[in-house]
C-alpha positions in Angstrom: 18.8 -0.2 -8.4 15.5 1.2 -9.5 13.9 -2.2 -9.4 15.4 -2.7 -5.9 14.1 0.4 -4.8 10.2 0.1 -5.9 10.2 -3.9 -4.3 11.2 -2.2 -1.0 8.6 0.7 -1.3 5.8 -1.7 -2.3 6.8 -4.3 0.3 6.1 -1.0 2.8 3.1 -0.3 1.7 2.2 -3.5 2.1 3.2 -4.0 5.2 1.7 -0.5 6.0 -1.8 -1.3 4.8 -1.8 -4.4 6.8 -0.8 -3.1 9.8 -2.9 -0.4 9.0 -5.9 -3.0 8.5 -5.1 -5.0 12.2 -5.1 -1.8 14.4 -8.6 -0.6 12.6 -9.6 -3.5 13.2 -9.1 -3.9 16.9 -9.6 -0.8 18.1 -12.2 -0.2 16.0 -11.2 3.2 14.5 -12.5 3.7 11.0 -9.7 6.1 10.6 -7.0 3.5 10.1 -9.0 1.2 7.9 -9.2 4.1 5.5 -5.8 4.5 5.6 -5.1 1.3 5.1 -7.5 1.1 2.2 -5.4 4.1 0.5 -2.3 2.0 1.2 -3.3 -0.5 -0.3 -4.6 0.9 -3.2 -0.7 2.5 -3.8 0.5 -0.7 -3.3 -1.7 -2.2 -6.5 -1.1 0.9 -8.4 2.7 1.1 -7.7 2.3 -2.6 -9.0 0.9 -2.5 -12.3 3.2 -0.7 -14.9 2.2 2.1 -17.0 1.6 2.0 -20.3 2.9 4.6 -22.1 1.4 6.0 -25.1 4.3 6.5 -28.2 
């Protein structure tokens, strides 16, 4: 269930930042870009594990 979970959450961001990306991008509005830039950036993070220190 927990691996279920973070697929879906990653596949939103995803799909966030992109969306994020096209509207910035067409209206112009650096605001969105940003966002999808931080988006994005959970997205990679969310993807790469942790490596925890024993």
């Amino acid at each position: 269930m927990k691996t279920l979970f973070r697929g879906l959450l990653l596949l939103a961001l995803l799909i966030g930042a992109l969306s994020a990306y096209s509207y910035g991008s067409t209206t112009g509005m650096f605001l969105f870009i940003v966002i999808g830039f931080c988006l994005e950036a959970g997205f990679w993070f969310g993807l790469l594990p942790r490596k925890r220190r024993q």
